[in-house]
Structure formats: structure tokens, C-alpha cells
N, C-alpha and C positions, 0 to 999 in steps of 0.2 A: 361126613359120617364119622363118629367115633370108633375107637376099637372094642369089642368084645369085652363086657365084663367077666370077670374070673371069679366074680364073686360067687360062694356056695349058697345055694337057698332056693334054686329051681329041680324039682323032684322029677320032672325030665330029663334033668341034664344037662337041657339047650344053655345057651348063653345069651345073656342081655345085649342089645343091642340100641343106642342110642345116636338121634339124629336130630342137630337141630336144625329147624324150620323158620324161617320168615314172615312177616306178617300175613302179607301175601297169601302164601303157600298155606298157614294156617285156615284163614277166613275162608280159600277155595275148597280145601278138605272140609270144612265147617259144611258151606253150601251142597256140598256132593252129594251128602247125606242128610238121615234124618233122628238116626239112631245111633247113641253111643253106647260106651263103658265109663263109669265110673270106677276105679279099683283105690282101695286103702286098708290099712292093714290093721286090723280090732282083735286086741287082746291075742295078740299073735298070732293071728289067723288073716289071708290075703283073703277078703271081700270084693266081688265086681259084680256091679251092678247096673243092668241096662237104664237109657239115658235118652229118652227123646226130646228134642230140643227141635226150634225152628231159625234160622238167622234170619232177622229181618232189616235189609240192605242191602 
């Protein structure tokens, strides 16, 4: 796991946190579920937007 972003730009406060993942580890998070988030950032505003998806494998 990385350390904490210190970056400004979350209106709570918190801190970013990043962690990288495996193929693995991806495709089982994938399977777990059925519903995501999409998030990107339009005209400077952060958009998320739910995301149902099926993995088939």
C-alpha cells in the first residue's frame, strides 16, 4: 500500500489512499460483486456513476 496523498482537493479532508492490486486480486474483487462506480472528472466537477457489470469466467 502507498502512502497518503497530501494532495488538496477532498472537501472532507480525508486523504487519498492508494493500493496496488494483482491480477488476481482484481478479477476476484470483479467476481464478488455486481455493481460498481465509475468516477471522472467533467468540466471540473468529480462525477460517479454506478456501473453494473457481469464477469463472465
Amino acid at each position: 500500500m502507498s502512502l497518503p496523498s497530501m494532495d488538496a482537493g477532498r472537501v472532507d479532508g480525508g486523504l487519498h489512499v492508494a493500493e496496488e492490486l494483482g491480477q488476481e486480486q482484481c478479477w476476484d474483487l470483479l467476481r464478488s460483486n455486481t455493481t460498481g462506480r465509475f468516477g471522472f472528472v467533467q468540466q471540473g466537477r468529480v462525477v460517479i456513476l454506478p456501473v453494473n457489470y457481469l464477469v463472465d469466467g
